[in-house]
C-alpha positions in Angstrom: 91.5 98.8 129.8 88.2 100.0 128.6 89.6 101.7 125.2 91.6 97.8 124.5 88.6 96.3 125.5 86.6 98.4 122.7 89.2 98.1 119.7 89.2 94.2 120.7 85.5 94.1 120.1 85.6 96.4 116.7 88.4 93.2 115.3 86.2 90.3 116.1 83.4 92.4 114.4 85.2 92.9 111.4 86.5 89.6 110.8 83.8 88.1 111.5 82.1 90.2 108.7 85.1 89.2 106.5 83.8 85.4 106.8 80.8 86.1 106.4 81.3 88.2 103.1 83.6 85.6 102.0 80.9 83.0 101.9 78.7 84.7 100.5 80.5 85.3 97.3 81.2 81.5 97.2 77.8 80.5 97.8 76.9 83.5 95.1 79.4 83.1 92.5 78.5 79.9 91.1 74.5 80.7 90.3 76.0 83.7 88.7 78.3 82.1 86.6 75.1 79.8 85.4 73.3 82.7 84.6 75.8 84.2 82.1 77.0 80.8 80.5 73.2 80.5 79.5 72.6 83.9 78.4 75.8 83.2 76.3 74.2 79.8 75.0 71.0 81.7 74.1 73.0 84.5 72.2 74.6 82.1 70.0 71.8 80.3 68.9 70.0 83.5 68.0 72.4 84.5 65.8 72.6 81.2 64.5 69.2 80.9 63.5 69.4 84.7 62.2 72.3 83.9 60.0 70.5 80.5 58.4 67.3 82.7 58.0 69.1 84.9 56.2 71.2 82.4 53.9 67.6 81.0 53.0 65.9 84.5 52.4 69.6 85.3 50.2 69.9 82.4 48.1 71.4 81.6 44.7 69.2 81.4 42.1 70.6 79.7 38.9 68.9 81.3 35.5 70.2 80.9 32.1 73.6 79.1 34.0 74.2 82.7 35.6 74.1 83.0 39.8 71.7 85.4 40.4 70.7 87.3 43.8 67.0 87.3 44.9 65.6 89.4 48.0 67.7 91.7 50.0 69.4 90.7 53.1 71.8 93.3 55.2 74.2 90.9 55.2 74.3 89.0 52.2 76.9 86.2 51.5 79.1 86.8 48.7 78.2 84.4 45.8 81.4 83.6 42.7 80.1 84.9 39.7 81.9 84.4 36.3 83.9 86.2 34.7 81.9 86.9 31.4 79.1 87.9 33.8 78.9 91.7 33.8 75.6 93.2 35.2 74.5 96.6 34.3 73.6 99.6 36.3 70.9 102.2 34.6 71.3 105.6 35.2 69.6 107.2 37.8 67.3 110.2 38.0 68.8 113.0 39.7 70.5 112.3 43.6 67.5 111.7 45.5 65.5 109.7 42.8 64.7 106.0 43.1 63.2 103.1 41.4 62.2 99.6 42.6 63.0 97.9 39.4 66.9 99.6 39.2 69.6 96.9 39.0 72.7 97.2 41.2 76.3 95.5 41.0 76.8 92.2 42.4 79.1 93.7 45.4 76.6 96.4 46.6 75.1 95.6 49.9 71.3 96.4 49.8 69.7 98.0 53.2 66.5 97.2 54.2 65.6 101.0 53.8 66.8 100.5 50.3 64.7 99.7 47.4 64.2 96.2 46.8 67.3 94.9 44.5 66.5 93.2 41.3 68.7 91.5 38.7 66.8 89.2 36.7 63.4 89.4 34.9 62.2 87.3 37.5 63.5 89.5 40.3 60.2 92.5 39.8 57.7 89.8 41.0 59.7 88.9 44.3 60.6 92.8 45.1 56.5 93.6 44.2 55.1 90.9 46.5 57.3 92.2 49.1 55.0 95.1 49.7 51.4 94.1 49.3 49.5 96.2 51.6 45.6 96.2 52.4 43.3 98.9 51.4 41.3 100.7 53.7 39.0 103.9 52.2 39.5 106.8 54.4 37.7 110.7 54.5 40.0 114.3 54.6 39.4 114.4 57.9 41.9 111.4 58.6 44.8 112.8 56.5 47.2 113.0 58.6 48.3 116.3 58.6 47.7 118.8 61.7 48.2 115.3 64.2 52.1 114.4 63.1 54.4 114.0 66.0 57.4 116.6 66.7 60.3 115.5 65.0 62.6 119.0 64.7 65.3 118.9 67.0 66.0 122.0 68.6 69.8 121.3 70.0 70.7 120.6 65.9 72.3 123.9 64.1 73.4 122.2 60.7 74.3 125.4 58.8 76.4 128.0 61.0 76.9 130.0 58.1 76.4 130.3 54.3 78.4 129.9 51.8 79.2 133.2 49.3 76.9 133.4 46.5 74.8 131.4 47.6 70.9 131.5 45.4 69.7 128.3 45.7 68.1 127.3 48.9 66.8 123.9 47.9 67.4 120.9 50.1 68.3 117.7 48.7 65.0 115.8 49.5 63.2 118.3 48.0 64.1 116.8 44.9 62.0 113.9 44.7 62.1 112.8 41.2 59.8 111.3 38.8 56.4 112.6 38.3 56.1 113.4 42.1 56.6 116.8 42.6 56.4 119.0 46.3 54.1 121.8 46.8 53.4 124.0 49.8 49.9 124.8 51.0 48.8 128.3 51.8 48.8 127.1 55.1 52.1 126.3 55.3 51.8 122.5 54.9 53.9 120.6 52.5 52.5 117.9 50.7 53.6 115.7 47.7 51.4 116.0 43.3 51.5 114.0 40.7 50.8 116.4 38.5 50.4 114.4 35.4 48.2 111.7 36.7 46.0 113.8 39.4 47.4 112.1 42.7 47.7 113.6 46.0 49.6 112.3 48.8 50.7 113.5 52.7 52.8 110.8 53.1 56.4 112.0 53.4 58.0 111.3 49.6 61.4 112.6 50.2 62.6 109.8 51.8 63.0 106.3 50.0 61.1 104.1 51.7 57.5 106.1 51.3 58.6 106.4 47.6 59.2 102.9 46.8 56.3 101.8 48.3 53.6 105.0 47.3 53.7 104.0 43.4 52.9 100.2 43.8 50.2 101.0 46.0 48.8 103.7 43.2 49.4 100.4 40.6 47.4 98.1 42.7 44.3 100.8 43.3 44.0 102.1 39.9 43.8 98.5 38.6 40.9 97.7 40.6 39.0 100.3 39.1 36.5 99.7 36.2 36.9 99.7 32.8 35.0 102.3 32.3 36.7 104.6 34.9 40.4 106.5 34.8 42.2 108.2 36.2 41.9 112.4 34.5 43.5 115.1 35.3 41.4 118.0 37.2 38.3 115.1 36.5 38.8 112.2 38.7 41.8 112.7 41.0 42.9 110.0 43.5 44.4 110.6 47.0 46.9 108.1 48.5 48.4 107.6 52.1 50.8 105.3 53.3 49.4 104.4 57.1 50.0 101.2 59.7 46.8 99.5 61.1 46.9 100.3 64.8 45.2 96.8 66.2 47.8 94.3 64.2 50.1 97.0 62.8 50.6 95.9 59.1 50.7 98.3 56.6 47.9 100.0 54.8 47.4 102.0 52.1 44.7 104.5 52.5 42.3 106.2 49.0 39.4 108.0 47.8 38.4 109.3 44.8 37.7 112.8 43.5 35.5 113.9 40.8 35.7 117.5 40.4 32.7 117.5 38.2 29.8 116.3 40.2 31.8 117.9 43.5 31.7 114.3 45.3 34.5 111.6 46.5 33.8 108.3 45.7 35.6 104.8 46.7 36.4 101.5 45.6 35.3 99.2 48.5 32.5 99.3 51.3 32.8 103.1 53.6 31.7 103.1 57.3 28.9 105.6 57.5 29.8 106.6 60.7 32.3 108.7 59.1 29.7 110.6 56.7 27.3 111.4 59.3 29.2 113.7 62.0 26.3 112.2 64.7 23.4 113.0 62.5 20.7 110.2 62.9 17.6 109.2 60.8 19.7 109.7 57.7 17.9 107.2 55.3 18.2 109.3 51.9 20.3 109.0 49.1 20.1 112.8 48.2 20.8 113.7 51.8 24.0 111.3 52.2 25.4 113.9 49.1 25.5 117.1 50.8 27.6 115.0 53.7 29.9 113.8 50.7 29.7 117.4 49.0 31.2 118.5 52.1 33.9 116.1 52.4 35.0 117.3 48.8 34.8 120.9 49.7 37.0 119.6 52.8 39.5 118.1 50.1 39.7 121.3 48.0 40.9 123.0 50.8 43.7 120.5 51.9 44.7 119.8 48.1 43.8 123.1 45.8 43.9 122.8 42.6 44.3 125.7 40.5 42.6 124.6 37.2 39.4 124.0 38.8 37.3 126.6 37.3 36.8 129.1 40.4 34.8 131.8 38.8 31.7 129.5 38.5 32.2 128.4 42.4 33.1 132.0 43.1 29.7 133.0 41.8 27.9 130.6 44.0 29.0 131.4 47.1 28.3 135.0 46.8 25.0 134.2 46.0 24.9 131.5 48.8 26.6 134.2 51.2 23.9 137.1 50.0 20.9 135.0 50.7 22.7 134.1 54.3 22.9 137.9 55.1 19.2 138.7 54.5 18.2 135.8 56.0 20.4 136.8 59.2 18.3 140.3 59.0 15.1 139.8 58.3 14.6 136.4 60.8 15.7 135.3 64.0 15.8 131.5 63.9 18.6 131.8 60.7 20.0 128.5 59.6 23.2 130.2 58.5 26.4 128.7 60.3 27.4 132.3 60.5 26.2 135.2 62.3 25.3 138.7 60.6 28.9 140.5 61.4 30.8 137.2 60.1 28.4 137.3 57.1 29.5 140.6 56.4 33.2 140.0 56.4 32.8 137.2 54.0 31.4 140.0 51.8 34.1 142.0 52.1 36.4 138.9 51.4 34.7 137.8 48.3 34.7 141.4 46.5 38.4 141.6 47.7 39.0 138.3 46.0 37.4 138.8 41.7 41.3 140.4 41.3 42.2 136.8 41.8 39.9 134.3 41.9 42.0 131.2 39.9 44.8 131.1 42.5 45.7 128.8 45.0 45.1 131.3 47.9 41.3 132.1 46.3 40.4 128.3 46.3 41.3 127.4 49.8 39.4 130.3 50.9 35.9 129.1 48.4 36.0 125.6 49.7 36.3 126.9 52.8 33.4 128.4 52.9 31.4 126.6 50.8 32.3 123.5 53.0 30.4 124.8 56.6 27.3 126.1 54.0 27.2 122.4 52.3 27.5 121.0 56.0 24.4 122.9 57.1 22.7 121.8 54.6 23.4 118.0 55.8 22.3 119.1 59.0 19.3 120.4 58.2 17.9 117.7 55.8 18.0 120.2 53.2 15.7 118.9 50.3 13.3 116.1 51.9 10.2 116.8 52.6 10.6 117.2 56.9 14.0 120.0 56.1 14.3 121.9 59.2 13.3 125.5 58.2 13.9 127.2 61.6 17.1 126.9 63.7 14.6 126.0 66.8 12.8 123.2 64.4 13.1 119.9 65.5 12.5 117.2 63.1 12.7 114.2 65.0 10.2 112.2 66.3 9.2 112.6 70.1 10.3 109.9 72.4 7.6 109.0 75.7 9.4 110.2 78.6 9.7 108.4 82.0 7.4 109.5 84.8 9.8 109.1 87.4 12.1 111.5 85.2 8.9 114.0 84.4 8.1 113.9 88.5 11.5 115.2 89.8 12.1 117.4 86.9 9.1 119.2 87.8 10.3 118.8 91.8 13.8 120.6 90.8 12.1 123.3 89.0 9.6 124.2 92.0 12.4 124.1 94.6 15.0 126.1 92.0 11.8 128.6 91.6 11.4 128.1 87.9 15.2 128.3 86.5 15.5 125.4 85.0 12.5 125.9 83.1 13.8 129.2 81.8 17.0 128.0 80.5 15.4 124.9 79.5 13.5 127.0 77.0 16.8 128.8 76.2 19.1 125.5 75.5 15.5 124.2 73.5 16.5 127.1 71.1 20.3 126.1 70.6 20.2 122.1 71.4 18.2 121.2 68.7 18.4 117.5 67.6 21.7 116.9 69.5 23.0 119.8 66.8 24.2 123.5 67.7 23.8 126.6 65.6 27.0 128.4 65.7 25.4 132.0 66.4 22.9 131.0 68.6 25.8 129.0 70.5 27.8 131.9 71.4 25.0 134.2 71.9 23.5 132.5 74.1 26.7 131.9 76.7 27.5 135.2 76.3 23.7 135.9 78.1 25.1 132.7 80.5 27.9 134.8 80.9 26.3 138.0 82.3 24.1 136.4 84.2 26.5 134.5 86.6 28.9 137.5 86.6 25.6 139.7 88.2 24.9 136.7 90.2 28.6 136.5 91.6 28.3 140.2 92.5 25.1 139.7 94.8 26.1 136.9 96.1 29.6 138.7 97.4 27.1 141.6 98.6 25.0 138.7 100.5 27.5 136.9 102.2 29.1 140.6 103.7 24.9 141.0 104.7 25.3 138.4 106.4 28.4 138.5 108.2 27.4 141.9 109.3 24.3 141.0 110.5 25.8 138.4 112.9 27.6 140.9 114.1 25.2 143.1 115.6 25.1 143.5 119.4 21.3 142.4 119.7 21.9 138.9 117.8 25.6 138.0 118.6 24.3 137.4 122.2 21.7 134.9 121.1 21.9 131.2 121.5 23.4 128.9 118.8 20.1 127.4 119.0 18.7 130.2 117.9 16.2 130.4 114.9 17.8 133.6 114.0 21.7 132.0 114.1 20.3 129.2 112.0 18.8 130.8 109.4 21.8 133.3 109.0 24.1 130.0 108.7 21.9 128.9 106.3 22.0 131.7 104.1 25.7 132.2 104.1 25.8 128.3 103.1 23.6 129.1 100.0 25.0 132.2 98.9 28.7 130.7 99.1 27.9 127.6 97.4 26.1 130.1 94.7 28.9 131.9 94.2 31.4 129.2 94.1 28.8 127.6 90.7 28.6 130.5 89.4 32.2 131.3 89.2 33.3 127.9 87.9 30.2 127.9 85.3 31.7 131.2 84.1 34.8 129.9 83.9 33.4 126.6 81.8 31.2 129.1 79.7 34.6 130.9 78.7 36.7 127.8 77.7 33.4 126.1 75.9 31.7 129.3 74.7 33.8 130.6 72.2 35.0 127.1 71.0 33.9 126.0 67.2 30.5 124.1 66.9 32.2 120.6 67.2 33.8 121.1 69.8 30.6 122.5 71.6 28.4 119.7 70.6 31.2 117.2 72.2 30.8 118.8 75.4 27.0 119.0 75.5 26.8 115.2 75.0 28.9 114.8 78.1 26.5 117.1 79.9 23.6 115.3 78.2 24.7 112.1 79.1 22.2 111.5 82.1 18.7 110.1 82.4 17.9 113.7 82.5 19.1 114.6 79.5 19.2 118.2 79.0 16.8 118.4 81.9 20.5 117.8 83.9 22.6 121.1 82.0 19.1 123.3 83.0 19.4 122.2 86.4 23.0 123.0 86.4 22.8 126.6 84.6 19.8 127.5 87.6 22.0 126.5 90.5 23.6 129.8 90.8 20.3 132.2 90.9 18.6 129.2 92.9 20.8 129.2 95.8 21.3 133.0 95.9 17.1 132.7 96.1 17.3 130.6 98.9 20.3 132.9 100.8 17.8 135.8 100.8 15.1 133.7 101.9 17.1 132.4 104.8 18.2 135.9 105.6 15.2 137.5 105.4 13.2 134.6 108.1 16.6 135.3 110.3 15.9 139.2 110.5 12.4 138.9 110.4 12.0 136.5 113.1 14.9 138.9 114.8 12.4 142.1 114.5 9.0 140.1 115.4 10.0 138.6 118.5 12.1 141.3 120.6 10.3 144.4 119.4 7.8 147.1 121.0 3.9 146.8 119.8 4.0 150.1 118.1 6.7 148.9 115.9 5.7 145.2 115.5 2.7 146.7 114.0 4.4 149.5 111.6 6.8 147.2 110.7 4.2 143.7 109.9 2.5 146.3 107.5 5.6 147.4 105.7 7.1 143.9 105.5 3.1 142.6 104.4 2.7 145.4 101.9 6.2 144.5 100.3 5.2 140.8 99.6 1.9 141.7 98.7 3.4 143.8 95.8 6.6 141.4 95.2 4.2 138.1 95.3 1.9 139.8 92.8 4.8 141.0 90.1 6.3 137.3 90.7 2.2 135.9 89.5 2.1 138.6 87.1 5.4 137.3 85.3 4.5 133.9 85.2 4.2 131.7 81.9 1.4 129.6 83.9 -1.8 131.9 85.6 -4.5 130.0 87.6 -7.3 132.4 86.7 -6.6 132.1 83.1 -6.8 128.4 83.1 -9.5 128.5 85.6 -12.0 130.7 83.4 -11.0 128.5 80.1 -11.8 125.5 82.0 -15.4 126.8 83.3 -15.9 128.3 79.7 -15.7 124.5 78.3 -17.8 122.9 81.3 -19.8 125.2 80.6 -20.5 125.0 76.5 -20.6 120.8 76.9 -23.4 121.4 79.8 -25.4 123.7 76.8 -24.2 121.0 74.1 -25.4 118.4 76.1 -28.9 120.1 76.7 -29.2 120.8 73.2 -29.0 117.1 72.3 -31.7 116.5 74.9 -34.2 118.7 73.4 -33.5 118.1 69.9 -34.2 113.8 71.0 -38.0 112.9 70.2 -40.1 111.6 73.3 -40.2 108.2 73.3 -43.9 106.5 74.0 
């Protein structure tokens, strides 16, 4: 009775579940069928409206009684044309070559990655007005080159064999047609020349979009120049790039100018500083802004060599620039020479390697190279006004008043970090110098960062086993935890751990930043420098380590002494306060012997002038005639 009772209850369950599903649907069908008759309704008038569109954009246009097309549509409507009408199709330039002003037959469909159809003489101003881009000036830095997206497909295996005899290995958009021709650079980087007018371009020229739009750009900049002004080969080059503004997304065409005689770039419209300076303030000199523009043409040689500059001239230069580097690099410490005295060396070697060759491709990327970091010192260090830095420790900026409050805990940090970040205050002073870094003072002096944490890390793992060990002994593990002898071991092991947990991750920072190039050195000191305390805060920071391994000791030595003071025999009390008094008497005295600040010193110099204005001021009172 129980098992029909059960299989009873399991029917009315599922029928009732039935209903319920079944009204459901009903209620649910209906709102659905709304939704997809309107999604239906919205389709069709979309294409609707895209068809019309498209009849308007593809019209008829009647010239000279003939039907003519104007503007490409992807689907165009087929338009009667008579039977005497025959247009004509010019020959075109090899497979891969294009033109915007090529006519087509009447039953071609044009794409819209196609060149811009055009069958009457009024056809070149519609397909030119098309395309009408804004021009923006831009700097070699911005080429787009070493930032392009991945593109290579790695799943793709086109060619899974070659043919027999095959010799040619050229691909078919290599062949690009026209005056454009490819070419490799040493790097490895392939980029587009027109040889016979002096253009350069990155933009991607073996497909035909970038072509058909690349040579109306080049029309459009080259007739904004002056009269007086053209474009000549290996004197005034011009460099093009095809590039989308990223607020609103419209096409731009990107320039500048190059004029291989007075080393320089030059533009056509207004240029944003802010891409001259690299960060360098108080630039208010014409002469000075041209060693940050020789340096952006230097930065062009080497993206776009050019083999008929004359090298032997330039190769002459930098050896002499390079010499004067070397024996500067010897004979001083506070070089202004990007590079250090090995690199200097090496650069030697290169440039007597490279007199076999100096007019190649190879030899030119490697002078303007070079010459580019020498001309960008020179920017740096206001090279020819009258306040050029001289020294790599010079500063010639003005001083800013500081704030008090700042002044007041700088000096607190530095009396409770027991003078470090004084110390590497003075040592970042010789490397930080007008928010600018000197490459060889950079990595010399992390590599003294470097040594010092990695010494620090070692006492500090010596420390922290001192003081574990010393807990364990007999006489203090039966103390109290309110012990003065418990606290101050806790204390210490606190300090030394947190000093060996800074120094490890400084060491680890001074490796990833310390070997980096000089931009990328001077990006992360601004981050560091960002603070009220400006490099006050990094000083702080690069103390912390020897600091709180200071304070461990401290700590340890107040637990062990207050350990051996208070639980110890007179006889020893007294041996032992002697040794322990005539050990700080001789470490206090080494510690006021090395310091940059001595009381006496100042004392005496400051009763030596009280005391020559007390005889100054008695001489004036003897030398006064009595008054009657």
């Amino acid at each position: 009775m129980l098992h029909n009772h059960n299989s009873d209850s399991v029917r009315r369950l599922i029928h009732r579940l039935r209903v319920f599903l079944k009204a459901l649907l009903r209620h649910i069908s209906f709102p659905l069928r709304l939704v997809q008759y309107t999604c239906r309704t919205l389709l069709r008038l979309y294409y609707g409206s895209c068809s019309i569109a498209s009849r308007r954009r593809f019209q008829c246009i009647y010239a000279d009684r003939h039907p003519e097309r104007v503007a490409g549509s992807s689907q165009p409507i087929m338009i009667p044309t008579p039977s005497n009408y025959q247009p004509q199709v010019p020959s075109l330039q090899g497979p891969a070559s294009c033109s915007c002003g090529s006519l087509l037959p009447v039953h071609a469909l044009p794409t819209l990655s196609s060149c811009t159809l055009q069958l009457s003489s009024t056809a070149p101003a519609n397909s030119q007005s098309q395309f009408a881009p804004s021009f923006e000036p831009f700097v070699p830095s911005d080429v787009m080159r070493y930032d392009k997206a991945p593109s290579i497909n790695p799943d793709t295996n086109k060619y899974e064999s070659l043919e027999p005899l095959t010799r040619e290995f050229l691909d078919v958009h290599q062949q690009v047609g026209g005056t454009w021709h490819t070419s490799i650079h040493p790097e490895g980087a392939l980029y587009f020349h027109d040889h016979i007018r002096g253009i350069y371009t990155d933009s991607n020229l073996q497909y035909r979009g970038p072509r058909c739009k690349i040579d109306p750009c080049v029309d459009k900049v080259l007739a904004l120049m002056p009269s007086g002004l053209q474009l000549e080969r290996d004197k005034i080059e011009l460099v093009v790039q095809l590039a989308r503004n990223q607020k609103t997304g419209a096409e731009i065409c990107r320039y500048y100018f190059v004029d291989h005689d007075k080393h320089l770039l030059f533009w056509l419209h207004e240029l944003s500083t802010a891409k001259l300076y690299c960060g360098v303030q108080g630039v208010d000199k014409l002469s000075h802004i041209k060693y940050a523009v020789e340096h952006l043409y230097w930065q062009h040689c080497e993206l776009y060599p050019n083999a008929n500059i004359l090298c032997a001239r330039l190769f002459k230069e930098l050896k002499e620039v390079v010499v004067h580097a070397s024996a500067e690099t010897i004979t001083t410490d506070v070089s202004l020479s990007p590079f250090d005295g090995d690199e200097l060396s090496k650069i030697l070697d290169l440039i007597d390697r490279l007199k076999e060759n100096v007019d190649g491709v190879y030899s030119i990327c490697v002078i303007a190279r070079f010459m580019r970091y020498f001309t960008r010192a020179k920017f740096f260090n206001f090279c020819g006004l009258p306040t050029a830095r001289l020294d790599a420790d010079q500063t010639v900026y003005k001083k800013k008043k500081k704030n008090k409050l700042v002044l007041v805990l700088s000096w607190a940090f530095n009396v409770a970090m027991f003078g470090a970040p004084q110390s590497h205050m003075e040592e970042l002073r010789r490397v930080w110098v007008d928010r600018s870094i000197n490459s060889p003072r950079w990595k010399n002096f992390n590599s003294k960062l470097s040594n010092e944490w990695s010494s620090i890390t070692i006492y500090s793992t010596v420390m922290v086993a001192v003081d574990v060990s010393f807990l364990a002994v007999p006489s203090v593990s039966i103390l109290g935890s309110d012990s003065v002898t418990i606290i101050s071991t806790y204390l210490s092991i606190f300090c030394i751990v947190g000093s060996l947990v800074v120094s490890l991750f400084l060491t680890r920072q001074s490796r990833m930043y310390g070997q980096e190039s000089a931009d990328t050195a001077v990006q992360f000191l601004k981050k560091m420098t960002g603070s009220a305390f400006g490099t006050k805060a990094v000083a702080i920071v690069h103390g912390l380590p020897y600091a709180m391994l200071l304070w461990g000791m401290l700590y340890f030595m107040l637990a062990f002494s207050y350990q051996v003071f208070t639980s110890t025999p007179t006889l020893t009390l007294a041996t032992s306060g002697a040794a322990c008094g005539l050990v700080a008497l001789f470490t206090l005295w080494l510690i006021y012997a090395a310091r940059d600040f001595h009381v006496s010193t100042r004392l005496l110099g400051w009763l030596e002038t009280l005391r020559a204005s007390i005889c100054k001021a008695r001489s004036k009172t003897r030398t006064q005639p009595d008054i009657p």
